[in-house]
C-alpha positions in Angstrom: 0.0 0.0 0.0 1.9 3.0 -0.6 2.4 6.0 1.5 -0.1 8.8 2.0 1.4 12.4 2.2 3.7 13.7 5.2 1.5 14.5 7.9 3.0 17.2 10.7 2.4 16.6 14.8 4.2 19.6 16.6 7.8 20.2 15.2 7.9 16.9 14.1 6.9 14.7 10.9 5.4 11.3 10.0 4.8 9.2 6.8 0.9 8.1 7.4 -1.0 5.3 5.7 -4.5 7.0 5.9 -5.3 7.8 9.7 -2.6 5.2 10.8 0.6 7.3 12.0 3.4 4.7 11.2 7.0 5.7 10.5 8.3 9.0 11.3 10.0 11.0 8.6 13.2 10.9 10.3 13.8 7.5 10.0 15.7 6.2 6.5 16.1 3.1 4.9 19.8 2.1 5.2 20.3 -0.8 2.2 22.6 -3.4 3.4 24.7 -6.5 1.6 22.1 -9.2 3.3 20.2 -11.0 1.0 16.1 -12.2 1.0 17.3 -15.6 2.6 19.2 -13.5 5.8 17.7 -14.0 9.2 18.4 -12.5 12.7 21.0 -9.3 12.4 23.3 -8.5 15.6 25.2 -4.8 15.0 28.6 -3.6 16.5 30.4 -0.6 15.6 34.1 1.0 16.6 35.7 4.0 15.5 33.4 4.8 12.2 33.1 1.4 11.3 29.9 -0.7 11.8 29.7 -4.6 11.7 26.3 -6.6 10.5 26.2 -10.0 11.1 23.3 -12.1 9.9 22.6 -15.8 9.1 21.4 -17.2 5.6 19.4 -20.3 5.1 19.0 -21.7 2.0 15.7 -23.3 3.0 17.1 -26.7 2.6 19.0 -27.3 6.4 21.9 -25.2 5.1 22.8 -22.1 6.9 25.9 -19.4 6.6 26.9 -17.0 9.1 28.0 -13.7 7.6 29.3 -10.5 8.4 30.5 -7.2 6.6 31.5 -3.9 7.6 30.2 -0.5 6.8 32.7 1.8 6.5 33.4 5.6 4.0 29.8 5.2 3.4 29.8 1.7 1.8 29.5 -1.7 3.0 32.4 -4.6 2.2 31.3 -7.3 0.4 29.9 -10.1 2.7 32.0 -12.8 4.5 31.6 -16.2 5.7 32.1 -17.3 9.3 31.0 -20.7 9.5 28.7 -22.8 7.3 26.7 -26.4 7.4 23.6 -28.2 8.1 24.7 -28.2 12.4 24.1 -24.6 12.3 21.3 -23.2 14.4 18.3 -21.1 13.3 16.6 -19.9 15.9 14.5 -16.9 16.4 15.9 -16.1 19.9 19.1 -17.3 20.0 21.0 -16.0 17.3 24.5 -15.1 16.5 26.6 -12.4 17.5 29.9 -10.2 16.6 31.8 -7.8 18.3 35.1 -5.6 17.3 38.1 -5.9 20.1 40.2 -3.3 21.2 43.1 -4.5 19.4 41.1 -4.1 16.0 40.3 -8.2 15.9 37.0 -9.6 15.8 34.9 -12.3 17.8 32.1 -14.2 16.5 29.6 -16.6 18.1 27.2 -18.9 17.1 25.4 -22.4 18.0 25.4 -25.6 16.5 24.1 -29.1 17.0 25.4 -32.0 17.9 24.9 -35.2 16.9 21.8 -36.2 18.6 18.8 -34.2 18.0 18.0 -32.2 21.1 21.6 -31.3 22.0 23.2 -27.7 20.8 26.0 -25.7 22.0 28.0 -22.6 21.3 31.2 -21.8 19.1 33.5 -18.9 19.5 35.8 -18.0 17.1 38.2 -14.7 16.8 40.0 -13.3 13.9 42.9 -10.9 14.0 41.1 -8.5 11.7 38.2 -8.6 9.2 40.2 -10.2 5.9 42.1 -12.9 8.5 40.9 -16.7 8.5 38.5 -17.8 11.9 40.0 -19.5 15.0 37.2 -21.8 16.6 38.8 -21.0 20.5 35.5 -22.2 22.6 33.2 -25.1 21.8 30.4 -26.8 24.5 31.0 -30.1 25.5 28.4 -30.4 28.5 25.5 -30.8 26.6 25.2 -34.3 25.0 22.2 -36.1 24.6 20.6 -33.1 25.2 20.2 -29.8 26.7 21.8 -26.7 25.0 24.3 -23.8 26.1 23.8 -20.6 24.4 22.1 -17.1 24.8 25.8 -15.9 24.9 26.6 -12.0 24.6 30.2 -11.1 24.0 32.2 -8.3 25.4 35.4 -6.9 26.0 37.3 -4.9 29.0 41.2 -4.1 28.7 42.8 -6.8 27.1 40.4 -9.5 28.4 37.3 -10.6 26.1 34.0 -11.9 28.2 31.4 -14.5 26.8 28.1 -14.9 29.3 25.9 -17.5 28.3 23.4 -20.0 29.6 24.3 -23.5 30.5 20.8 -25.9 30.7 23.0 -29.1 29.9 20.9 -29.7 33.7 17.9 -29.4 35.0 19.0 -25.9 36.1 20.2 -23.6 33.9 22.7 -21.6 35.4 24.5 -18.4 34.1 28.3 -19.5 32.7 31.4 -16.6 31.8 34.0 -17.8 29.8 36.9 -15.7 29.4 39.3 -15.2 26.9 42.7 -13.0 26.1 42.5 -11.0 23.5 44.2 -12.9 21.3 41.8 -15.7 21.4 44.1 -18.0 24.7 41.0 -19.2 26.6 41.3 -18.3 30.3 38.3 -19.6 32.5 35.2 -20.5 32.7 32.9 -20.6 35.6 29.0 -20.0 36.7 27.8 -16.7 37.7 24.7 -17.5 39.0 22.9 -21.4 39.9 19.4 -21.0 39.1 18.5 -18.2 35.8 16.1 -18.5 33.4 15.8 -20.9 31.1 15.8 -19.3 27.9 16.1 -15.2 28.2 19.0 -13.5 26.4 21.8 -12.2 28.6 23.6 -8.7 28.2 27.4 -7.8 28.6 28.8 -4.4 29.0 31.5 -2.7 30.7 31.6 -0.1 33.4 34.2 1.1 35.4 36.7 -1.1 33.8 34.7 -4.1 35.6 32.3 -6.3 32.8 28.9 -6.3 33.6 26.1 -9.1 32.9 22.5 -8.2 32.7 19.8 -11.2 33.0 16.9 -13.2 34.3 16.9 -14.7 37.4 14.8 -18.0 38.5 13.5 -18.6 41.8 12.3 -21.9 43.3 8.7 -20.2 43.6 9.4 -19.4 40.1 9.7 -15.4 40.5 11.7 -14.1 37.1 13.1 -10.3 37.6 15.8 -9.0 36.0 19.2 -9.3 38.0 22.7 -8.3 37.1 26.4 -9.4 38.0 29.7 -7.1 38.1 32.8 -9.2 37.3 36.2 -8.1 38.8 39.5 -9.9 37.9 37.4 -12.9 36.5 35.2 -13.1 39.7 31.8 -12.4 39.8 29.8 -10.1 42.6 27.0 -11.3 44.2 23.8 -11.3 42.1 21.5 -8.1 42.5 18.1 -7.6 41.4 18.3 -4.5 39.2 13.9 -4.1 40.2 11.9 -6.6 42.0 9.3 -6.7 39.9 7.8 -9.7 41.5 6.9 -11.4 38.2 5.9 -15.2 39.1 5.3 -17.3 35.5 6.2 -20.8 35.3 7.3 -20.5 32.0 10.4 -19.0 30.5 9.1 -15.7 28.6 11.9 -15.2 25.9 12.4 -11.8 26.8 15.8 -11.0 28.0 17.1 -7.4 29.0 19.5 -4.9 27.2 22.3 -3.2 28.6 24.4 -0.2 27.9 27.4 1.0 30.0 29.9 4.6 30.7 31.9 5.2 33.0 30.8 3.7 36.5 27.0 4.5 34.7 24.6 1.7 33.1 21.1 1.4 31.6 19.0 -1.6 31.8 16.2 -2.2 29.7 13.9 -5.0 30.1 10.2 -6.8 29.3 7.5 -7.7 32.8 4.2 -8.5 32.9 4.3 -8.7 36.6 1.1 -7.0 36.5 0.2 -6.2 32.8 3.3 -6.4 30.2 5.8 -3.7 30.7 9.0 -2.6 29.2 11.2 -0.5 31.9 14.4 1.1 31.7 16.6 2.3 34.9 19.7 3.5 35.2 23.0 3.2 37.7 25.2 5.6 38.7 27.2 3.1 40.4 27.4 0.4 38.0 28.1 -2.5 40.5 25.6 -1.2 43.0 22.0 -0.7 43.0 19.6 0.8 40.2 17.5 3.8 40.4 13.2 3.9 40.1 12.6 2.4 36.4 11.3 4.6 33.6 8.6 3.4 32.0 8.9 2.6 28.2 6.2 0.9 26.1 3.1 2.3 25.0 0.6 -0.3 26.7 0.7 -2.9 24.3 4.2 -4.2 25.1 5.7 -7.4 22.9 9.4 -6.6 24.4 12.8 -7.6 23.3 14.5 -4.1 23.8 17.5 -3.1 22.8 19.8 -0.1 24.3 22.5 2.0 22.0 24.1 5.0 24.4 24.1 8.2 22.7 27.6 10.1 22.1 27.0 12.9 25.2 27.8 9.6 27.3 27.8 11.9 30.5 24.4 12.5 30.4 23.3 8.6 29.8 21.0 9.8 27.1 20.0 6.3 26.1 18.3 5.0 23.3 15.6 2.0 23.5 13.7 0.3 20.8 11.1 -2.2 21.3 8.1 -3.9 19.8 4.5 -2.5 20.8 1.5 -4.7 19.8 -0.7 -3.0 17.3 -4.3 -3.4 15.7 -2.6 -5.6 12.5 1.1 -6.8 13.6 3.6 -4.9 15.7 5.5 -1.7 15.3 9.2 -1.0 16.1 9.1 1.7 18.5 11.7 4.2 19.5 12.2 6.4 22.8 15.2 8.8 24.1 15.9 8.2 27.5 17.4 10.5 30.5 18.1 9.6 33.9 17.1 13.3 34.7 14.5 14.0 32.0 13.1 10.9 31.7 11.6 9.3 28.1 10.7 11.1 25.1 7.7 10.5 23.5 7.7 7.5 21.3 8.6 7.6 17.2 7.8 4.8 14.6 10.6 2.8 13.3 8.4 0.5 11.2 5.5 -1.4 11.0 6.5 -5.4 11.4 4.6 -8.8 12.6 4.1 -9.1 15.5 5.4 -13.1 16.0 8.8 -14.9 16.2 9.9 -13.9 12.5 11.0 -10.4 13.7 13.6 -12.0 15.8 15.0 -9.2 18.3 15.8 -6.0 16.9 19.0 -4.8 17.6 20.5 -0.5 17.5 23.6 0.8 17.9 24.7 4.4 17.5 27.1 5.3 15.1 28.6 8.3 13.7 26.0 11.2 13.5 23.0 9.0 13.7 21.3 5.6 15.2 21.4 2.0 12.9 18.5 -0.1 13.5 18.3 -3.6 12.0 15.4 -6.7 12.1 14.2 -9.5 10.2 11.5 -8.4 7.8 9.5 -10.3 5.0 12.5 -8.9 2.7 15.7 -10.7 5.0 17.5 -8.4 7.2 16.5 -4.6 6.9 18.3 -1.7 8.3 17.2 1.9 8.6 18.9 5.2 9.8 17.9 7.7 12.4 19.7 10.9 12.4 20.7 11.8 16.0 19.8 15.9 14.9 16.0 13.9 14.7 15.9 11.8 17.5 13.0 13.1 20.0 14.2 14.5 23.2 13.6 13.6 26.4 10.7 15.5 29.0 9.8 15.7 32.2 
């Protein structure tokens, strides 16, 4: 259906389909080197450059795990990680890239094993983008079955971090494994006995000390949002970053986000303690406790945030996207965040469905403006927000 004319709220404008506000003007289309078969994008970006990631399934069990790098305005062409038929395609636990400080690369995905219920994770680093992959980490506690993964991958100093979930047992419990830089594998040890089964963890560093956002478990099956500072490959005692009280006997598949600067964090996250929620609060002491939350959605909330810090990092103007039910589907919604002046009001980033096929969309700030990227009826789409656009933040 094609777009009515601009339509004008305040200062600001939208594109409308007939009475249904739906993207705002601000937001561009950004094309990208991922073709109609790619699934799931994760997005990092370092000094001007920005890193896609994305899997491709040829719709026959065979799936590819690419990257390429936006840089001077264009992107590189597309490269393989890893490829076969053990790959995993999964809506919720997808793969994942990050740049190191030393200008390498790390990579993560999941495969199967050999029986059918079994999957675990593979870490791999490169030295720099055109460099072959090292496979450095591979599971070997699940076997029959059982899976680790919901891994996020971060770096502090010369160290490189990798939080996952380990449900090779009946509990699933929260696992760091650490690496040098270089790829030497250092440790690996549990965080916390008894998380949620399935909800995506977060990784980012404060203070010089990582930090790992996710969902606890209780044996009276409460879910809330905790968090873990890790110091000299240690981990702090687990704090809940809100007790929302949320008691569901199932694993919701709704893990948090996390941003970090400084000794300051933001954590954004989905509850339906009482009705579904999506919440953002920040830290001024990283390793400590978490202010009152903010709240984000619109009423309708789907979750899956995700959190990209914007460059006045002093201020901890924060970024959130998340998905909002709406009348037909879902829509990709957008908010400015300030610990002092509180959430904007909301924009449009795109109208999308509102089931798994969306995956988790992911932002990241870069340059002069935000990159936004999920899984559309197209493969993986990305769009633009100019930060000159973005709405700002009032009490």
């Amino acid at each position: 259906m094609p777009l009515d004319t601009i339509r004008r709220y305040g200062r600001r404008e939208f594109l409308a389909i007939g009475s249904t506000t739906l993207v705002a003007s601000g937001v561009n289309p950004l094309s990208n080197p991922a073709g109609p078969s790619s699934r799931y994008p994760f997005l990092s970006r370092t000094d001007g450059r920005l890193l896609l990631s994305w899997l491709d399934d040829d719709g026959n069990g065979m799936r590819t795990f690419r990257f390429a790098i936006h840089e001077n305005g264009t992107w590189t062409k597309p490269k393989a990680i890893a490829t076969g038929r053990r790959l995993m395609l999964n809506w919720a636990d997808s793969p994942s890239m990050t740049f190191l400080p030393d200008g390498g690369l790390a990579a993560h995905w999941l495969e199967r094993h050999d029986s059918a219920g079994a999957y675990g994770i593979r870490i791999a680093f490169a030295r720099d983008p055109e460099a072959s992959w090292i496979t450095v980490f591979a599971s070997t506690r699940p076997t029959t079955e059982g899976y680790e993964g919901f891994v996020s991958l971060g770096a502090s100093g010369r160290e490189v971090y990798a939080s996952f979930l380990d449900h090779s047992k009946p509990v699933t419990v929260l696992r760091v494994a650490r690496f040098r830089s270089d790829g030497r594998f250092l440790d690996d040890r549990v965080l916390d006995g008894d998380v949620c089964s399935c909800c995506q963890t977060a990784i980012a560093t404060a203070g010089g000390a990582p930090i790992v956002a996710f969902r606890g478990h209780t044996q009276d099956e409460v879910r809330d949002i905790r968090s873990v500072t890790l110091r000299e490959g240690r981990g702090s005692r687990p704090r809940l970053v809100s007790r929302d009280n949320w008691r569901i006997n199932a694993c919701p598949v709704n893990g948090p986000s996390l941003v970090a600067d400084g000794q300051r964090a933001a954590v954004a996250w989905y509850t339906s303690a009482t009705s579904p929620r999506v919440w953002l609060a920040f830290s001024d002491d990283a390793s400590g406790a978490y202010g009152a939350p903010i709240r984000i959605d619109d009423g309708r909330a789907i979750g899956r945030p995700s959190l990209a810090l914007l460059p006045d990092s002093r201020a901890m103007r924060t970024a959130v996207i998340w998905l909002e039910q709406a009348e037909v589907g879902a829509l990709l919604r957008l908010r400015v965040v300030s610990p002092t002046a509180g959430a904007s009001e909301p924009i449009t980033v795109a109208a999308v469905p509102a089931g798994r096929s969306v995956g988790f969309p992911r932002v990241v700030a870069a340059s002069d403006r935000l990159v936004i990227a999920w899984t559309s009826d197209v493969g993986v789409t990305t769009s633009t927000v100019p930060f000159a656009l973005l709405p700002v933040p009032v009490r």
